[in-house]
N, C-alpha and C positions, 0 to 999 in steps of 0.2 A: 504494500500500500504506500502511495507516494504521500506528500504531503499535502496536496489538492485535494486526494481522492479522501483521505481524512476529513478534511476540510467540509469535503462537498457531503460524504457523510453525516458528520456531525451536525450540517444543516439540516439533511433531510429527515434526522430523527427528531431535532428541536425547531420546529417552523416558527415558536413563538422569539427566536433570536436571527438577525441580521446578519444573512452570508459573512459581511466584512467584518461586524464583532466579535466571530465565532475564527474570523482569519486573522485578526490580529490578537486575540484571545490562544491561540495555538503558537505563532509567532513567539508572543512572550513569553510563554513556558518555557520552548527550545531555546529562548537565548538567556533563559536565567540557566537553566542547565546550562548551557555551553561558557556561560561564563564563570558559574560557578565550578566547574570542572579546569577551567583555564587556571583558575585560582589555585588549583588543588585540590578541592572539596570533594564531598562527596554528595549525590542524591539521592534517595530512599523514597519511595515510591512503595509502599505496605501492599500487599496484595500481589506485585507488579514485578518489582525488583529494583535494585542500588546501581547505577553508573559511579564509577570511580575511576580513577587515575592511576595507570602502573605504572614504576617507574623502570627503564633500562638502562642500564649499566653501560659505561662505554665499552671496547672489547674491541680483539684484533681478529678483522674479518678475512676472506681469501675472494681476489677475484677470479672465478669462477673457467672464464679463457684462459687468463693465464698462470693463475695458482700464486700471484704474488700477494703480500700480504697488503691489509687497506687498516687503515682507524677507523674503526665506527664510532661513531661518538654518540652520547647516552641520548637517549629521549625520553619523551611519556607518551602514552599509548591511552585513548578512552577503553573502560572494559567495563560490559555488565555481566551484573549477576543476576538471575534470572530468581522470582519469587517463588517461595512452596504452590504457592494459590493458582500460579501464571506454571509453573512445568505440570502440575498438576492437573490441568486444562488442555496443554500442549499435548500429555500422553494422552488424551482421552478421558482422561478421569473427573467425575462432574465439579464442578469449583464447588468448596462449600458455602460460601453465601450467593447468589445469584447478582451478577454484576453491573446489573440496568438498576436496581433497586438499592442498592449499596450505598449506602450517605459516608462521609467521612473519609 
């Protein structure tokens, strides 16, 4: 699902909200997440699951044609972890609260 098709989603189950408030409403989510991930931070999302930040070690790599060595140098990586509620949905398995009706 792209981020339109969310979008266009989200509209069409809530008709009593405005395409655009529902687009800049999704907007802000992802860029508090992206910023607060930029920070370091972590997000936790209960039901859902946590984005967090790993971090990589710098490290001497080979390139691959010619087997000489390269410096890799360290980064950070986004990684989620995926919630009880949300793999448990994934395999098949019924979520135990129902997630149209779920407040909180």
């Amino acid at each position: 699902m792209t981020k339109s098709e969310l979008i266009a989603q989200l509209a069409a189950d809530n008709a009593h909200l405005r395409q655009q408030d529902i687009e800049a409403l999704v907007t802000v989510i992802f860029e508090r997440i992206t910023e607060t991930l930029a920070e370091g931070g972590r997000v936790e999302l209960r039901g859902f699951g946590a984005f967090s930040v790993k971090r990589r070690d710098a490290r001497t790599g080979r390139n691959p044609r010619t087997g000489e060595s390269v410096a890799v140098p360290g980064k950070a990586a986004p990684f989620f972890k995926p919630g009880k509620e949300l793999r448990e949905i994934v395999n098949g398995g019924p979520p135990q609260i129902p997630l149209r009706t779920r407040r909180g």
